[in-house]
TORKOL-4160 file (C-alpha; in steps of 0.2 Angstrom, whole numbers, padded with zeros to 4 digits, m for minus):
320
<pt num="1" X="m0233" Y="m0195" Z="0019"/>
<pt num="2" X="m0243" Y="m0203" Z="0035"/>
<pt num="3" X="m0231" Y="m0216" Z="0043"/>
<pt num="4" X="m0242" Y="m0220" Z="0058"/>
<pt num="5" X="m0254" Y="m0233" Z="0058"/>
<pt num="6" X="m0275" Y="m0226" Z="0052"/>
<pt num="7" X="m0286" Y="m0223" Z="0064"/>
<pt num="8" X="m0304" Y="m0220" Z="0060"/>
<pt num="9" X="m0315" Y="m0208" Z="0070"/>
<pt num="10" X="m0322" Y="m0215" Z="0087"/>
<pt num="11" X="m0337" Y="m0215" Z="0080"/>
<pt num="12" X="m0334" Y="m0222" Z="0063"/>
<pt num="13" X="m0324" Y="m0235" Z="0074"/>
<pt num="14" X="m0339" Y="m0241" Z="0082"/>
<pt num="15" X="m0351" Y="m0244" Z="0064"/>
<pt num="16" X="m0334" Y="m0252" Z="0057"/>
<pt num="17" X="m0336" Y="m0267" Z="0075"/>
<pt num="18" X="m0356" Y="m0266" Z="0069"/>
<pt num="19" X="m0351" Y="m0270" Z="0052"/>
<pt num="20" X="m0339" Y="m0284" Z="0057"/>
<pt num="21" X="m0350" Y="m0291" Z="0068"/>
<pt num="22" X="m0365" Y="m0292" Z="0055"/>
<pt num="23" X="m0353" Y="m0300" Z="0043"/>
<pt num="24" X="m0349" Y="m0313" Z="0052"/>
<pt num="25" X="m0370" Y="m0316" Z="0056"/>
<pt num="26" X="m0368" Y="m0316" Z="0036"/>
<pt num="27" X="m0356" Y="m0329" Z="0036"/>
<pt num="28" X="m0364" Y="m0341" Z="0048"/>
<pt num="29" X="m0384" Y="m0338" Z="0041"/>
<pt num="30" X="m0377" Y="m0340" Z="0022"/>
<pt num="31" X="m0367" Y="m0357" Z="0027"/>
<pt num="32" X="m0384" Y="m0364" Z="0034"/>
<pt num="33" X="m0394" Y="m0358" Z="0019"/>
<pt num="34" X="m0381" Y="m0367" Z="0008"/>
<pt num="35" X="m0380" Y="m0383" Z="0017"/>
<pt num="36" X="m0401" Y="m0383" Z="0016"/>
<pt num="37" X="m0402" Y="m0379" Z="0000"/>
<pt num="38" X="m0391" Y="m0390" Z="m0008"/>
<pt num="39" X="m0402" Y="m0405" Z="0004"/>
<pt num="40" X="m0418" Y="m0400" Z="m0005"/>
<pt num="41" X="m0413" Y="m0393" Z="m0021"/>
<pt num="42" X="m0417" Y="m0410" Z="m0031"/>
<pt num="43" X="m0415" Y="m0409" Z="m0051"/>
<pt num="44" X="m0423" Y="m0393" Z="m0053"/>
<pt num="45" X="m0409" Y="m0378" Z="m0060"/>
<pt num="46" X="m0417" Y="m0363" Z="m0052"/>
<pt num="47" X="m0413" Y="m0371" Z="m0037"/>
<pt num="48" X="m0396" Y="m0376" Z="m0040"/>
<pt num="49" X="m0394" Y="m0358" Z="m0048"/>
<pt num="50" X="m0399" Y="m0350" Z="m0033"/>
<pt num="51" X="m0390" Y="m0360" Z="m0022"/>
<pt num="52" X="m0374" Y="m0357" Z="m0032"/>
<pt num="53" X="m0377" Y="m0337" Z="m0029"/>
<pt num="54" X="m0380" Y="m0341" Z="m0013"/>
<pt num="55" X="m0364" Y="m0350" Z="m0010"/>
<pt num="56" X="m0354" Y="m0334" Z="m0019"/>
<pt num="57" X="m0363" Y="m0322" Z="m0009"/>
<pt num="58" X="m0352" Y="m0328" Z="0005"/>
<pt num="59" X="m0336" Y="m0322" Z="0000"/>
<pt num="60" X="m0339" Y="m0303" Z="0001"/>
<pt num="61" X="m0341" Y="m0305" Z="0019"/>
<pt num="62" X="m0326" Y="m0317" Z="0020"/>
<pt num="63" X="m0316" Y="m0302" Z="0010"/>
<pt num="64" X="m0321" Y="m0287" Z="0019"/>
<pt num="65" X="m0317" Y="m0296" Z="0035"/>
<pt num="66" X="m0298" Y="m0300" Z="0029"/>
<pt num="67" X="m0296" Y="m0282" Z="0023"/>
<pt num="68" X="m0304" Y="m0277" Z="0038"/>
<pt num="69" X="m0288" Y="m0284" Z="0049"/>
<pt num="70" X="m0274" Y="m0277" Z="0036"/>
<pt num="71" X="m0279" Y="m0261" Z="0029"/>
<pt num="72" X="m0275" Y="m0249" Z="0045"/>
<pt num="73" X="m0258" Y="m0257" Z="0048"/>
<pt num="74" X="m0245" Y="m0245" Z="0048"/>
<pt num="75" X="m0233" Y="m0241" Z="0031"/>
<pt num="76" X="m0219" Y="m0251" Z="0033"/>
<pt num="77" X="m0202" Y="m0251" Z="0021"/>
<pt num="78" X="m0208" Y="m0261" Z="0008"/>
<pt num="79" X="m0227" Y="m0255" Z="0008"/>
<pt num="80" X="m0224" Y="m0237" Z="0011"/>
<pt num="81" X="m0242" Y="m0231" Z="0007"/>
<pt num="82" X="m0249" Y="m0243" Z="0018"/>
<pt num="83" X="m0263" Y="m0256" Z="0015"/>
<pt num="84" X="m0278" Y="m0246" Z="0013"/>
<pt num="85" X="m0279" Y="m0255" Z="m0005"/>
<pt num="86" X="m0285" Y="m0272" Z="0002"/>
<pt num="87" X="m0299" Y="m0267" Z="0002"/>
<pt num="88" X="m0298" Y="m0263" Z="m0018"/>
<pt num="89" X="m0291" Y="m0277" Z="m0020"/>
<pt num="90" X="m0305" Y="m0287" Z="m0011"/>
<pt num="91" X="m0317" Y="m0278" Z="m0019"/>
<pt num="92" X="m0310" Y="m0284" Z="m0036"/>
<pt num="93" X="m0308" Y="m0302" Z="m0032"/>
<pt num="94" X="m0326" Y="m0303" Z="m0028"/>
<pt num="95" X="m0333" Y="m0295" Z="m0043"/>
<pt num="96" X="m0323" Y="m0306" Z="m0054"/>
<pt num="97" X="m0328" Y="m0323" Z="m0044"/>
<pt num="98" X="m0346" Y="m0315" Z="m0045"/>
<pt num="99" X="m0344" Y="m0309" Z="m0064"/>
<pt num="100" X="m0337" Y="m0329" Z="m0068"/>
<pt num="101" X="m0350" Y="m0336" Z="m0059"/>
<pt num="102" X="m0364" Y="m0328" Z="m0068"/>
<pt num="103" X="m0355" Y="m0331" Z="m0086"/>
<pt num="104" X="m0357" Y="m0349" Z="m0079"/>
<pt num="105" X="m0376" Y="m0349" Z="m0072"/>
<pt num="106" X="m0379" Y="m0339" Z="m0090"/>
<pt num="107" X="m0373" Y="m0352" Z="m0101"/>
<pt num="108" X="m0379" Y="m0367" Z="m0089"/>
<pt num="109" X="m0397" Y="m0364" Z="m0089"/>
<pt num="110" X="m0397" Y="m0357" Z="m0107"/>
<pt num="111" X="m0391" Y="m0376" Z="m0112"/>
<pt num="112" X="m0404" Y="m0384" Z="m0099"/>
<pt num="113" X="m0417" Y="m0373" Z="m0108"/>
<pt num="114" X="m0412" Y="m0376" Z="m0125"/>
<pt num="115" X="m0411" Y="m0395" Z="m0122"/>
<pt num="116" X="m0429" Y="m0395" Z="m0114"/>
<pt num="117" X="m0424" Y="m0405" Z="m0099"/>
<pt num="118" X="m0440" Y="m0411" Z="m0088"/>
<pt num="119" X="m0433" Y="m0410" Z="m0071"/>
<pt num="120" X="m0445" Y="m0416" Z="m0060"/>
<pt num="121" X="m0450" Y="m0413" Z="m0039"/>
<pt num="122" X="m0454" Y="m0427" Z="m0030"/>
<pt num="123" X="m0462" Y="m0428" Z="m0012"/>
<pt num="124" X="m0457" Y="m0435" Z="0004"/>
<pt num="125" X="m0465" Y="m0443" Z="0018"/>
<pt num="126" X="m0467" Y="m0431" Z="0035"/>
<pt num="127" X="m0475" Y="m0439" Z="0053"/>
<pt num="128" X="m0485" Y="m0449" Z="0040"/>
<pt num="129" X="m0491" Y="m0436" Z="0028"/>
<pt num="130" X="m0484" Y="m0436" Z="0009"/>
<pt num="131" X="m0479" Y="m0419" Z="0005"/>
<pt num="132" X="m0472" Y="m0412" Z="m0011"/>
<pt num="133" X="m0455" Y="m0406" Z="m0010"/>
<pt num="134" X="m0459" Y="m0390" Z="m0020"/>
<pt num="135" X="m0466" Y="m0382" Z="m0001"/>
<pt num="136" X="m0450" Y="m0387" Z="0004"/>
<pt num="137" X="m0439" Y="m0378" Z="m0008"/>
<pt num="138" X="m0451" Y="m0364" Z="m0006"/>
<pt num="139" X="m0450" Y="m0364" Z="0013"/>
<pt num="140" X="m0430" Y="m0364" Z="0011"/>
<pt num="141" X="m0430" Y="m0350" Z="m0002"/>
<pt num="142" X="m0440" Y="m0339" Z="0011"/>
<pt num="143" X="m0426" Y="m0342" Z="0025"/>
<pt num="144" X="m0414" Y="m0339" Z="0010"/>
<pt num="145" X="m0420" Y="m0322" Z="0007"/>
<pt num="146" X="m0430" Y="m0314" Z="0022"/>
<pt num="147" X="m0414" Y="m0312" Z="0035"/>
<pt num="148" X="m0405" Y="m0307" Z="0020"/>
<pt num="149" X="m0414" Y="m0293" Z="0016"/>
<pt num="150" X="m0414" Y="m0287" Z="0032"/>
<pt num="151" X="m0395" Y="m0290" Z="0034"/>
<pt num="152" X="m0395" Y="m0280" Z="0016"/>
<pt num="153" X="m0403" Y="m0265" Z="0026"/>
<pt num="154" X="m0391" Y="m0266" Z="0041"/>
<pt num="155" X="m0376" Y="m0264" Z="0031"/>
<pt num="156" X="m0380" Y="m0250" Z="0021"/>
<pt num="157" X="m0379" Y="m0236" Z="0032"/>
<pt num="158" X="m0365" Y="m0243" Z="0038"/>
<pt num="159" X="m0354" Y="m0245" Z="0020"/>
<pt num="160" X="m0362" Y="m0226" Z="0014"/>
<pt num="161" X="m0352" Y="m0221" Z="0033"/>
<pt num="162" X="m0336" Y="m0231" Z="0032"/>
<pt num="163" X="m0336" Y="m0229" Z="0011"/>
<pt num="164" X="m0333" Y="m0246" Z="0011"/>
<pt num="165" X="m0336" Y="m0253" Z="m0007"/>
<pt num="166" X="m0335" Y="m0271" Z="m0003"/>
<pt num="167" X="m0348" Y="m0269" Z="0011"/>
<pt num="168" X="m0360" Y="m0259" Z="0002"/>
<pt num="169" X="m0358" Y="m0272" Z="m0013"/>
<pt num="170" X="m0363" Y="m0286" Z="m0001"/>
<pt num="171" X="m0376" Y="m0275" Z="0007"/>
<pt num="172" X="m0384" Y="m0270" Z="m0009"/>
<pt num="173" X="m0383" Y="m0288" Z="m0014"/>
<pt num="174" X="m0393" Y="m0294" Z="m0001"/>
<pt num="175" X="m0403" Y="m0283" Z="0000"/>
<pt num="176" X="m0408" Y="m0287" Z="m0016"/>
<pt num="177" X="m0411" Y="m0307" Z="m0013"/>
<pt num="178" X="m0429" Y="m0308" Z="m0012"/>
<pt num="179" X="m0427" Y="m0307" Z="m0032"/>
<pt num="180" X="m0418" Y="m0323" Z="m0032"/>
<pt num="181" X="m0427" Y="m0330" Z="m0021"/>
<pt num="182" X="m0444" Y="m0327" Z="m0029"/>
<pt num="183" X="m0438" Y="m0332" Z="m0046"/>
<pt num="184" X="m0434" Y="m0347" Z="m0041"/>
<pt num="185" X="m0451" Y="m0350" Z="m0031"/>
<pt num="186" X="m0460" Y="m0344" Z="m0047"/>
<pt num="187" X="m0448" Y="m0358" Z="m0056"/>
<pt num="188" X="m0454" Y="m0372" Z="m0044"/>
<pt num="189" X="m0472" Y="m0367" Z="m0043"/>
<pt num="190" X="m0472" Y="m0369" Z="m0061"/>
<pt num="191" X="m0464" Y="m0386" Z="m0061"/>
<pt num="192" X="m0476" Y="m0389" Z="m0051"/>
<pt num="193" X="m0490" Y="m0386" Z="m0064"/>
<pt num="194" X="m0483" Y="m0394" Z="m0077"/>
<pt num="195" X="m0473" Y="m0379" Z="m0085"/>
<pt num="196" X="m0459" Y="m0388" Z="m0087"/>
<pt num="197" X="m0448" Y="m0371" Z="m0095"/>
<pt num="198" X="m0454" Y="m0362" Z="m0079"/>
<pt num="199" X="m0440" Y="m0368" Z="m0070"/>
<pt num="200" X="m0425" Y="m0366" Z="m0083"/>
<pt num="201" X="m0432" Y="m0350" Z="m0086"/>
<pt num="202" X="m0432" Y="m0344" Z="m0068"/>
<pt num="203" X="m0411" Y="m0348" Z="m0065"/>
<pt num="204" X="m0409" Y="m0339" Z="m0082"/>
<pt num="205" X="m0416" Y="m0324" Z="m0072"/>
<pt num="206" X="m0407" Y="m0328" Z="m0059"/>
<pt num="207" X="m0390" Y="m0329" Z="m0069"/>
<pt num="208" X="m0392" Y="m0313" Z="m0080"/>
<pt num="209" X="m0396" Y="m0305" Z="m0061"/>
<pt num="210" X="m0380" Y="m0312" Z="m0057"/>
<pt num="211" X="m0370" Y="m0309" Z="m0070"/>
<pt num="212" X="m0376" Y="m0289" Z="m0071"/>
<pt num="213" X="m0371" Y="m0286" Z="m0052"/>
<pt num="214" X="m0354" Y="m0296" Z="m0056"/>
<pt num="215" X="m0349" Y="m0284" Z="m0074"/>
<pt num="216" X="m0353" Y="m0266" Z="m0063"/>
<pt num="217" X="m0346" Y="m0272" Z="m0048"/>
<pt num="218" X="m0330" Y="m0278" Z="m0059"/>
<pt num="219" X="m0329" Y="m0261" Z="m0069"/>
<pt num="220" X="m0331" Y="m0251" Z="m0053"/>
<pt num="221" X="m0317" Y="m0260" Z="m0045"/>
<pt num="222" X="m0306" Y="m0260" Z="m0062"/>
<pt num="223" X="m0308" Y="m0243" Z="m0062"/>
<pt num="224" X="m0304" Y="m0238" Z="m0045"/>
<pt num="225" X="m0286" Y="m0246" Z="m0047"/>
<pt num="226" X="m0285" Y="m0236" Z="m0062"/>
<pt num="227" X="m0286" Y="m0218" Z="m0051"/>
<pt num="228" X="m0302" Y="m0215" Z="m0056"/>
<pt num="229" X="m0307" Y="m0197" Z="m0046"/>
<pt num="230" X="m0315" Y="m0202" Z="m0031"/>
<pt num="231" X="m0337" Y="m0205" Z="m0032"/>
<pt num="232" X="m0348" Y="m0210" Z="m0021"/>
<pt num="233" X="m0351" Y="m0228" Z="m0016"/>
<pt num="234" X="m0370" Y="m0227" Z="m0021"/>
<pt num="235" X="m0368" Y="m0218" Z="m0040"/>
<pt num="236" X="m0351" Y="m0213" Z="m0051"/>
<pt num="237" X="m0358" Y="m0198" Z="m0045"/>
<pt num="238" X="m0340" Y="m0185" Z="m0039"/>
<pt num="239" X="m0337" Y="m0186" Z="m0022"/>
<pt num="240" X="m0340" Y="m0166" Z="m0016"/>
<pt num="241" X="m0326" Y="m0170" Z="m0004"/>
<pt num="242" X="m0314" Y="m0166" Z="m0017"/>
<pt num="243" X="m0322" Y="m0148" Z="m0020"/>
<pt num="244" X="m0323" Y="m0145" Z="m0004"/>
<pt num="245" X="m0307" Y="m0148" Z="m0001"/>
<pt num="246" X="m0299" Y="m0135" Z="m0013"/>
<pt num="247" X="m0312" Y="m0122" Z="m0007"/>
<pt num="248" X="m0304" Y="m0124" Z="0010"/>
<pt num="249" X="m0288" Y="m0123" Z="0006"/>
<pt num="250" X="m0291" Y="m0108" Z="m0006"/>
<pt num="251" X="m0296" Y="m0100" Z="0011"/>
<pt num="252" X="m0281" Y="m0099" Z="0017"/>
<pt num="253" X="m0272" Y="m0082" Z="0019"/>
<pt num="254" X="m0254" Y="m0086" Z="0010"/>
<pt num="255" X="m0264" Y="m0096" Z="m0004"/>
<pt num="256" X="m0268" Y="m0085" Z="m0021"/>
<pt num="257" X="m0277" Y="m0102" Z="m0031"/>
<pt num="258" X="m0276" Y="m0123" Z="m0027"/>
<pt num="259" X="m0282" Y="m0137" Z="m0036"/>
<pt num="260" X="m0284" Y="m0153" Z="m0028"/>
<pt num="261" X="m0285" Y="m0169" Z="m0036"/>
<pt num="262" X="m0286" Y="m0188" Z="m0027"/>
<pt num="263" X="m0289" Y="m0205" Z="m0029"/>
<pt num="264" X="m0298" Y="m0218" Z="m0020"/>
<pt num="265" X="m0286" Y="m0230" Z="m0008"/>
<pt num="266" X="m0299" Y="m0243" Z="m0002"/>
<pt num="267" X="m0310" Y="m0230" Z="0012"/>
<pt num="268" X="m0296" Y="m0217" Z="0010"/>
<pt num="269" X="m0291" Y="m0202" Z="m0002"/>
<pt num="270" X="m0274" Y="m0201" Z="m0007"/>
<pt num="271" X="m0269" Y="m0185" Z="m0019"/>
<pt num="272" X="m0261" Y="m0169" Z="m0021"/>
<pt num="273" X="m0266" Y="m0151" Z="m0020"/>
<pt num="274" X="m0256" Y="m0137" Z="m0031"/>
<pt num="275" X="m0254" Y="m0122" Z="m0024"/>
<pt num="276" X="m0249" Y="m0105" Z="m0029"/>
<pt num="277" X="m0242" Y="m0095" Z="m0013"/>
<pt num="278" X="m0241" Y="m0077" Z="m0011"/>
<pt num="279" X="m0222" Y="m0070" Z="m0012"/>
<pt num="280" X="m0213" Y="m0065" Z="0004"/>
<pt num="281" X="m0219" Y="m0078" Z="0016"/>
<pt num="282" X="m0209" Y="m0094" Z="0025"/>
<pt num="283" X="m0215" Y="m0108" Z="0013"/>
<pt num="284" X="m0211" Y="m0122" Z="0020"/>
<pt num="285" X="m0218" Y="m0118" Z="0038"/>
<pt num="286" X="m0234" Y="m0112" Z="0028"/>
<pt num="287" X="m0236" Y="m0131" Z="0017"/>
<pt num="288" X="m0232" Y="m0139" Z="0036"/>
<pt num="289" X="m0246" Y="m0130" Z="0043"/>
<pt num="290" X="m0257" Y="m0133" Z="0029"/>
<pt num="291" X="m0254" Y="m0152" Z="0028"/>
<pt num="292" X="m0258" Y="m0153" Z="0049"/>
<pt num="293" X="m0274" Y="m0142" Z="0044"/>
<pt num="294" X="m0278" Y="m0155" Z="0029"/>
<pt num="295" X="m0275" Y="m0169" Z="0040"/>
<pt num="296" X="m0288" Y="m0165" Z="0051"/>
<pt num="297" X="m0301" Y="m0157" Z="0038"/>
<pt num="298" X="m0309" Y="m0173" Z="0035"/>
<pt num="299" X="m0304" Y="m0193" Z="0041"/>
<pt num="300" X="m0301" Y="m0198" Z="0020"/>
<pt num="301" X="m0289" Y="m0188" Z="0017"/>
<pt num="302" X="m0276" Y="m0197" Z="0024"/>
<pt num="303" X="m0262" Y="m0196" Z="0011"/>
<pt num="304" X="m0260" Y="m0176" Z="0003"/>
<pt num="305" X="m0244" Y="m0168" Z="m0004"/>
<pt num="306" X="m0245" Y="m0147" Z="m0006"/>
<pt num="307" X="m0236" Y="m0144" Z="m0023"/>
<pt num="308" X="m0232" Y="m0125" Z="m0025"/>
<pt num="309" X="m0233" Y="m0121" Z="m0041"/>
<pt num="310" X="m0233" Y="m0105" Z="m0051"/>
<pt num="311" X="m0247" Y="m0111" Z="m0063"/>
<pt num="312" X="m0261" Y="m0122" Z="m0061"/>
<pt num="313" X="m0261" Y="m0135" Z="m0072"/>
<pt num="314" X="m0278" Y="m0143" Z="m0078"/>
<pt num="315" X="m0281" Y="m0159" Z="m0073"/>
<pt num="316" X="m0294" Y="m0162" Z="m0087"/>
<pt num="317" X="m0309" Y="m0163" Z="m0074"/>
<pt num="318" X="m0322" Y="m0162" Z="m0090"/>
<pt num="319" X="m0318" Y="m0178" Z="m0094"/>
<pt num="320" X="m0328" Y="m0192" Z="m0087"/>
């Protein structure tokens, strides 16, 4: 067991500072979209559903940033493992919020369409002219979701680097806002047509958008505190780290077969490997060796015990 305090790779070091820094351009865009949108978002539901995933988009930024300061402290007597798991933890509290929010939005605008509301957009006066507030709302939703996507973009490279869950969940997410910003334009444009469904009937895209991202962000995160084997941030593909790791350590002179198995702690792996040793050599200088070897193999393994065994025993790896 590791009882300094994590470090990440100088050069991972540097993407982690990016990745702050462009969460907190997140957090300072995001509160002026909010504040905007709920000025010009009138009576009509696709914008007060959009506004509302606007507003929630906000706290992964807010979470990674927290988890950000805590998770490299060093182990102390009462967290002895560390506190690499904020980050799993942050990751689970915005899937939930975002899960809740989109049963909400679901359910909201399916009872605004059912009722068959007429919401109506009005117009304002501007230097003299009278304009329709739909332009408005458009011109809002644009700034709402052009940055974003390129925010989106930024962060990606940097959550696949860092295998940061959270951030690629906020990145993937806003990446992925011009869909809720055009729905809701499409909404308004038909309001402004006289479709009065049009608009109730963009927010319930908008919340079954929601409410998708919200369950497989929730499940994801449920399951990593359940030990799930380690996959990639992208897919629930395996992680080829773990492979790769028993290869190596199969490598090694003293060792007749290994079989390694981990578990995702926030960015890092922690797990065990079984080893069985040839006969006749100092064992416990060998396993010292090899954990110092293991240690430096790759930045996520930062947690690893060497169990010498004289079987291996099947972790069941056929099972999903």
């Amino acid at each position: 067991m590791r009882n300094e305090a994590f470090e990440l790779p100088e050069d991972l070091k540097e993407k982690l500072k990016k990745a702050k820094k462009l969460e907190w351009i997140t957090i300072v865009y995001l509160s002026t979209v909010v504040i905007l949108m709920y000025l010009v978002m009138g009576s009509s539901q696709a914008m007060k559903t959009a506004w509302l995933e606007d507003a929630l988009s906000i706290i992964p930024a807010i979470s990674f940033l927290i988890a950000s300061r805590i998770y490299n402290r060093k182990p102390t007597q009462k967290f002895q493992y560390g506190f690499h798991r904020v980050f799993s933890i942050a990751f689970l509290t915005g899937s939930i919020a975002l899960f809740g929010m989109g049963v909400f939005l679901l359910v909201d605008s399916t009872i605004t369409l059912i009722k068959a509301e007429h919401p109506t957009i009005g117009t304002i006066v501007l230097f003299g002219k009278q304009i329709w507030m739909g332009w408005i709302m458009i011109a809002v939703l644009i700034y709402s979701s052009l940055p974003a996507m390129y925010l989106g973009y930024k962060k990606l490279p940097l959550a696949k680097k860092l295998h940061n869950k959270i951030l690629y969940t906020d990145a993937n997410a806003q990446k992925a806002d011009y869909m809720t910003g055009f729905a809701a334009m499409a909404g308004i444009l038909g309001l402004g047509m006289g479709w009065w469904w049009a608009d109730a009937s963009a927010a319930l895209f908008i919340s079954f958008s929601v409410l998708k991202d919200g369950y497989t962000n929730l499940k994801d995160a449920v399951q990593d505190l359940m030990d799930r084997k380690p996959v990639h941030i992208k897919d629930e593909k395996p992680d080829e780290l773990v492979e790769k790791t028993e290869r190596f350590v199969k490598s090694w002179e003293w060792v007749i077969d290994a079989k390694a198995r981990f578990r995702e702690e926030g960015q890092v792996y922690f797990g065990d490997v079984q080893v069985i040793a040839e006969p006749r050599i100092d064992l416990s200088q060998s396993i010292e060796e090899g954990l110092k070897k293991l240690q430096e193999f790759h930045w996520k393994i930062y947690d690893v015990t060497l169990m010498p065994v004289k079987e291996i025993k099947d972790y069941s790896e056929k099972q999903s």
